[in-house]
C-alpha positions as CSV (number, residue, x, y, z in Angstrom):
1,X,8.5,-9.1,25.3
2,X,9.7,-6.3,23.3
3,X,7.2,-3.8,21.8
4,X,7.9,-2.6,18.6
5,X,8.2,1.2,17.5
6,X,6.8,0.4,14.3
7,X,3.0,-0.1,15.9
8,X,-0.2,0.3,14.3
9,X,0.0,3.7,15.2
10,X,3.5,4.3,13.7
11,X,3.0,2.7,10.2
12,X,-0.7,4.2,9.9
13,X,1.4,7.9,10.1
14,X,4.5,6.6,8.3
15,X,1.5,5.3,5.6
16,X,-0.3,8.9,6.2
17,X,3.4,10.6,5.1
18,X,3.7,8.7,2.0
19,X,0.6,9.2,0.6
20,X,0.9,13.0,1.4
21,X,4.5,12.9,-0.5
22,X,2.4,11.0,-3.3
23,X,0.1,13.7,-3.3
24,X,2.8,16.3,-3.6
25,X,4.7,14.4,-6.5
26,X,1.0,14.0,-8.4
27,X,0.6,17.9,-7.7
28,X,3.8,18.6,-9.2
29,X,3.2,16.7,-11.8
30,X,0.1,18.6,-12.9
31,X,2.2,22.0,-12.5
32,X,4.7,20.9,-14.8
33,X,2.6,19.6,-17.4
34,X,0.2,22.7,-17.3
35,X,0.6,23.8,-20.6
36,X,1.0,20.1,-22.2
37,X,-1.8,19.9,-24.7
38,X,-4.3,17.4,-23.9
39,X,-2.8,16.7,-20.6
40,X,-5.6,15.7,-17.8
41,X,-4.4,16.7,-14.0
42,X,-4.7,14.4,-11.9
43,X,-5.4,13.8,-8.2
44,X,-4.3,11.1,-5.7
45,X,-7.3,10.5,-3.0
46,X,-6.1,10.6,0.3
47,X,-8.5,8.1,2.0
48,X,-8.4,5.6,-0.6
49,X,-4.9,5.4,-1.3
50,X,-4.3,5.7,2.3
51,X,-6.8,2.6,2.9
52,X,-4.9,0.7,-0.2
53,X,-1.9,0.8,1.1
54,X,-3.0,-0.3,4.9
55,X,-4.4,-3.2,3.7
56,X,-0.6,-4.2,0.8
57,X,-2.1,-3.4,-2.3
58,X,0.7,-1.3,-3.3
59,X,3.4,1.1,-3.3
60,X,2.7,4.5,-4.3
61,X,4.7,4.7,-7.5
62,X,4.7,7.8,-9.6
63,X,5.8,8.0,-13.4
64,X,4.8,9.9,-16.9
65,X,1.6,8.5,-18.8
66,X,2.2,10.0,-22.1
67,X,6.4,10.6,-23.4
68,X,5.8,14.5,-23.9
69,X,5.1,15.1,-19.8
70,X,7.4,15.7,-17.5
71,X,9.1,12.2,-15.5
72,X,8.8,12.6,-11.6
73,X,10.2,9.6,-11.6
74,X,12.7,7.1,-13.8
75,X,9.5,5.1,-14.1
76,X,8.2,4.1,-17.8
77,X,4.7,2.9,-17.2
78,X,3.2,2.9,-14.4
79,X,1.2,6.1,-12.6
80,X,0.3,6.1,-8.9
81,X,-2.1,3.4,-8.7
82,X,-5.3,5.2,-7.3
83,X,-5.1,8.7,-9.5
84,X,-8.0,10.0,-11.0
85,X,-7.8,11.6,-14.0
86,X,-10.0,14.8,-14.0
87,X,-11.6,15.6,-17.7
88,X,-13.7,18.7,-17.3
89,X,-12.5,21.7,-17.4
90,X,-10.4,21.6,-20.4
91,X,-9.2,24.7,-22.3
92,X,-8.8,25.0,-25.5
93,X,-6.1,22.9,-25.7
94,X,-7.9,20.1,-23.6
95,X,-5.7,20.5,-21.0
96,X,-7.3,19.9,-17.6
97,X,-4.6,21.7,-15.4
98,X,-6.2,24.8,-13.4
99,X,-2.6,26.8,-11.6
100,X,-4.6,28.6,-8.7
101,X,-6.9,24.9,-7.6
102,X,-3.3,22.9,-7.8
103,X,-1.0,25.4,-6.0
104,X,-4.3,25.5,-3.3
105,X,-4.3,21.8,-2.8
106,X,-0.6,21.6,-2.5
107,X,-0.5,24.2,0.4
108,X,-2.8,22.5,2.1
109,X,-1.6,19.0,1.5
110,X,2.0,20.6,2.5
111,X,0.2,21.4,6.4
112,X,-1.1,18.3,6.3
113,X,2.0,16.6,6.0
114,X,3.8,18.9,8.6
115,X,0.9,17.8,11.1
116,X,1.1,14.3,10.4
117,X,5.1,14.8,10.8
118,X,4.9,16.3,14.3
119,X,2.4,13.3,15.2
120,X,5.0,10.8,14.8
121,X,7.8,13.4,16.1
122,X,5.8,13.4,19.1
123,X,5.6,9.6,19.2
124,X,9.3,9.3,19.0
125,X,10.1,11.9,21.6
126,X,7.6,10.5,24.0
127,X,9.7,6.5,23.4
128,X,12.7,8.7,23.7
129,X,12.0,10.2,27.3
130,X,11.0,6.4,28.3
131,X,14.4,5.4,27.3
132,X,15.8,7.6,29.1
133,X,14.2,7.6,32.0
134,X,12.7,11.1,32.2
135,X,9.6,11.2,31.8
136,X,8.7,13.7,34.2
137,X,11.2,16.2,33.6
């Protein structure tokens, strides 16, 4: 029987990194449109998105809502599936967009994604030292 390296364990932190790269994408997304009238920011919830996609409801596909933002993507329609829009806050120009909360959130989305990087680095090195035979090195 051959065990797979693409485990529970392995898609759950290959899951974890592309919600995290959504995250970023939906982060930069707000930065760029920051001084688009009437634009609302946006956030991607980790845990949901994260649960969504464990259980196939989706990829997470980023793309413009309105034809004056900013395209991430080549993508017409469709924003990532499980954004929130966030309406108070607005300025005077009803833009939602607050620079100093957005560049926080992506700092910390940017460790986070790091971490759950060297978790799976750390799952490949330990299948690697198997392989090879050296595991007590």
């Amino acid at each position: 029987m051959m065990i797979s390296p693409w485990d529970e364990g392995t898609r759950l932190y290959e899951h974890a990194l592309d919600v995290r790269s959504g995250i970023h994408e939906t982060i930069a997304s707000n930065l760029a449109n920051e001084e688009t009238p009437g634009y609302k920011a946006r956030v991607l919830p980790f845990r949901e998105t994260l649960s969504a996609l464990l259980a196939g409801q989706g990829e997470v596909v980023p793309a413009r809502t309105n034809p004056r933002h900013i395209a991430v993507h080549n993508q017409d329609e469709n924003i990532f599936h499980h954004t929130i829009k966030l309406d108070e806050g607005a300025g005077l120009d009803d833009n939602t967009v607050n620079l100093e909360k957005e560049m926080t959130v992506m700092a910390e989305n940017t460790l986070l994604y790091m971490a759950v990087n060297q978790f799976l680095d750390g799952r490949f090195e330990g299948w690697k030292r198997a392989i090879e035979g050296g595991g007590g090195r």
